[in-house]
VOBA-1610 file (N, C-alpha, C; in pm, whole numbers, padded with zeros to 5 digits, always signed):
BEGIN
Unk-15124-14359-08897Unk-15218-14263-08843Unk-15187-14240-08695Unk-15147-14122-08654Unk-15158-14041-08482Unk-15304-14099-08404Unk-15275-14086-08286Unk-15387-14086-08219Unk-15400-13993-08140Unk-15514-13913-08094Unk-15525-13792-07935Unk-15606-13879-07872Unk-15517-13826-07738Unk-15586-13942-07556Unk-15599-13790-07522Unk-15741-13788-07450Unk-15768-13686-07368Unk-15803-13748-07226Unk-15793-13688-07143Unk-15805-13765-07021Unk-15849-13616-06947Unk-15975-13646-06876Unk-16040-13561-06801Unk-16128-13601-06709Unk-16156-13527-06613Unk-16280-13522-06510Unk-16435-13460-06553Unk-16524-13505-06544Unk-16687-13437-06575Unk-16706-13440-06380Unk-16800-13351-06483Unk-16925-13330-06317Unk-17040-13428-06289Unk-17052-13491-06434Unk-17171-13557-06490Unk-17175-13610-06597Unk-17190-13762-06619Unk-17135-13776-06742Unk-17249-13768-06837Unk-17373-13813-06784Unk-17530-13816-06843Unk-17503-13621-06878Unk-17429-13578-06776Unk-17509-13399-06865Unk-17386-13401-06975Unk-17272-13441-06973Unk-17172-13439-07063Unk-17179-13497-07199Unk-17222-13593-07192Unk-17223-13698-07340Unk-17274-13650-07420Unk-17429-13580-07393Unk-17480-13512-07532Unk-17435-13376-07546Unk-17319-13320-07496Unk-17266-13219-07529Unk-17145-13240-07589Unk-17093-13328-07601Unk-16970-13428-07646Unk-17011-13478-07786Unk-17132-13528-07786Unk-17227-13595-07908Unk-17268-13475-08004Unk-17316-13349-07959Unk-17323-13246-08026Unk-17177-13196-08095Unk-17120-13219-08037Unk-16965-13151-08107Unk-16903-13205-08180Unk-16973-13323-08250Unk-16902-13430-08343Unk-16865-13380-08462Unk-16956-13246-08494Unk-16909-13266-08688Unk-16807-13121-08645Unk-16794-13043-08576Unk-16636-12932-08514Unk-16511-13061-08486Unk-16563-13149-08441Unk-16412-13281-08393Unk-16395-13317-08569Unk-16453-13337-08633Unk-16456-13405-08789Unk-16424-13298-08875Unk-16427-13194-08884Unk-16377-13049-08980Unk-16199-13031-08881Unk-16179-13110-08775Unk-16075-13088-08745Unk-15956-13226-08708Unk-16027-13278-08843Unk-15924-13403-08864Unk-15946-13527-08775Unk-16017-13534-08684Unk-16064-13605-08540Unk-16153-13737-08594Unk-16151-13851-08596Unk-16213-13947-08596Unk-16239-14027-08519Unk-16300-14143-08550Unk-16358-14277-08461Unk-16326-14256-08354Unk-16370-14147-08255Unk-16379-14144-08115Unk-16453-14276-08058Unk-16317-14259-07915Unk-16390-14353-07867Unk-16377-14329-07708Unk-16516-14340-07608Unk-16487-14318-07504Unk-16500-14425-07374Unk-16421-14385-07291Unk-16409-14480-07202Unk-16386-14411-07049Unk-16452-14510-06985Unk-16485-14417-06809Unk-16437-14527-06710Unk-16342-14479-06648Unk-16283-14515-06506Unk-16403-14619-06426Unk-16324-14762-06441Unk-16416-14842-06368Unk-16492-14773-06153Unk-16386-14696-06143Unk-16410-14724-05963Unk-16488-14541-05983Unk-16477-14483-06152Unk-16513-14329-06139Unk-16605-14303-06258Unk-16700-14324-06272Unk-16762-14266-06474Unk-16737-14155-06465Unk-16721-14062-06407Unk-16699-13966-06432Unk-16585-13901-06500Unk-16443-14006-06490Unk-16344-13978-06499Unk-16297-14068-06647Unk-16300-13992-06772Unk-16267-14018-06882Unk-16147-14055-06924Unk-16132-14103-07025Unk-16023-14088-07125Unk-16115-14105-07301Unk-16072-14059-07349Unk-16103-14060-07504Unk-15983-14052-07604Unk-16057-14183-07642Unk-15949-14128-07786Unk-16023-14127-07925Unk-15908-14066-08015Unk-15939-14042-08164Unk-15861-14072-08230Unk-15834-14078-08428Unk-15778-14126-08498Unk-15738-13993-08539Unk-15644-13991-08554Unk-15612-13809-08637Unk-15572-13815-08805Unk-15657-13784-08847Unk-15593-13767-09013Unk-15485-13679-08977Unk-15463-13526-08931Unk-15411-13399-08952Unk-15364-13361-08845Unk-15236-13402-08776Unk-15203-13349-08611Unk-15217-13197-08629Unk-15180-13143-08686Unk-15133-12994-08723Unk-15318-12934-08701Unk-15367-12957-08747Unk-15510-12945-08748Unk-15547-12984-08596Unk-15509-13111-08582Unk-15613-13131-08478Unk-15540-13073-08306Unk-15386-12988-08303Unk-15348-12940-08230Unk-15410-12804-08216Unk-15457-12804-08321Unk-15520-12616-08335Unk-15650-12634-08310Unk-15727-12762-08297Unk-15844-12801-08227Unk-15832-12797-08061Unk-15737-12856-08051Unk-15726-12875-07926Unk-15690-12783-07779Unk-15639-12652-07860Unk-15585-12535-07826Unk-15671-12419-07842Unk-15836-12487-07919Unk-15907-12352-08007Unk-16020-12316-07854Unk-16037-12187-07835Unk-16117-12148-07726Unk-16258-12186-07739Unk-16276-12240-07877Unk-16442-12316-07876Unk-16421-12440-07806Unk-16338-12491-07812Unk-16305-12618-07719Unk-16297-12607-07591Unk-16261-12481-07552Unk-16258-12464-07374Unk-16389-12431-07289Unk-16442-12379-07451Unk-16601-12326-07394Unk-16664-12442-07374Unk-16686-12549-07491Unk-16756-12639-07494Unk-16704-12743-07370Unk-16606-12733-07358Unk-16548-12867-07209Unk-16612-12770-07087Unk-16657-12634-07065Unk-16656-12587-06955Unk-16827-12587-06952Unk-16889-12586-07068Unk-17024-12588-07070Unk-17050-12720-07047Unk-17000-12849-07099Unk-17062-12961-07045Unk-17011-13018-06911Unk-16923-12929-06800Unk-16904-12986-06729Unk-16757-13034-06713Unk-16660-13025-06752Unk-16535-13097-06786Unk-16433-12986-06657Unk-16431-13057-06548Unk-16352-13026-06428Unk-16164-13008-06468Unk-16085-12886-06419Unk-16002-12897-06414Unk-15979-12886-06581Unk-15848-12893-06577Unk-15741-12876-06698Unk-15740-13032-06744Unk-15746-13065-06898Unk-15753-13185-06952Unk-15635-13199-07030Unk-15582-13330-06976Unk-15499-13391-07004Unk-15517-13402-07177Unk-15419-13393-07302Unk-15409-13434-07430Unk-15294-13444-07453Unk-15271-13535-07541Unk-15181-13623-07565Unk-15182-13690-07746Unk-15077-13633-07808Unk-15062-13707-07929Unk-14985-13823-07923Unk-15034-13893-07996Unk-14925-14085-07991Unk-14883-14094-08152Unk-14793-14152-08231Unk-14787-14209-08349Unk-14759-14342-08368
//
């Protein structure tokens, strides 16, 4: 199984999370699992997340899809985000 590392900046992570938490079953129709997140000891603000990918092919067309740019720009998600597939 692949994994996606996203690595990004928030404005806020309290206004971010439940907008992150809302987007769970769009991450799951797009192959995306057992997220897991994690925040910069010296920054919370400053993420990395990862996921389990059933479907890279899928979950690159997630990652590229303009509901995704909306939703990172509505909760706050600074700058251009780092993603990254691993196998």
């Amino acid at each position: 199984m692949n994994t996606m590392i996203v690595h990004h900046h928030v404005r806020n992570y309290d206004a971010w999370r439940p907008v992150y938490d809302q987007h769970e079953p769009v991450r799951a129709s797009a192959g995306l699992s057992h997220g897991r997140v994690f925040r910069a000891a010296d920054d919370p603000n400053d993420l990395v997340l990862l996921f389990d990918v059933a479907d890279t092919e899928r979950a690159r067309a997630f990652a590229e899809s303009d509901d995704l740019k909306t939703v990172m720009q509505d909760a706050g998600v600074e700058g251009k985000p780092e993603m990254y597939f691993i196998g």
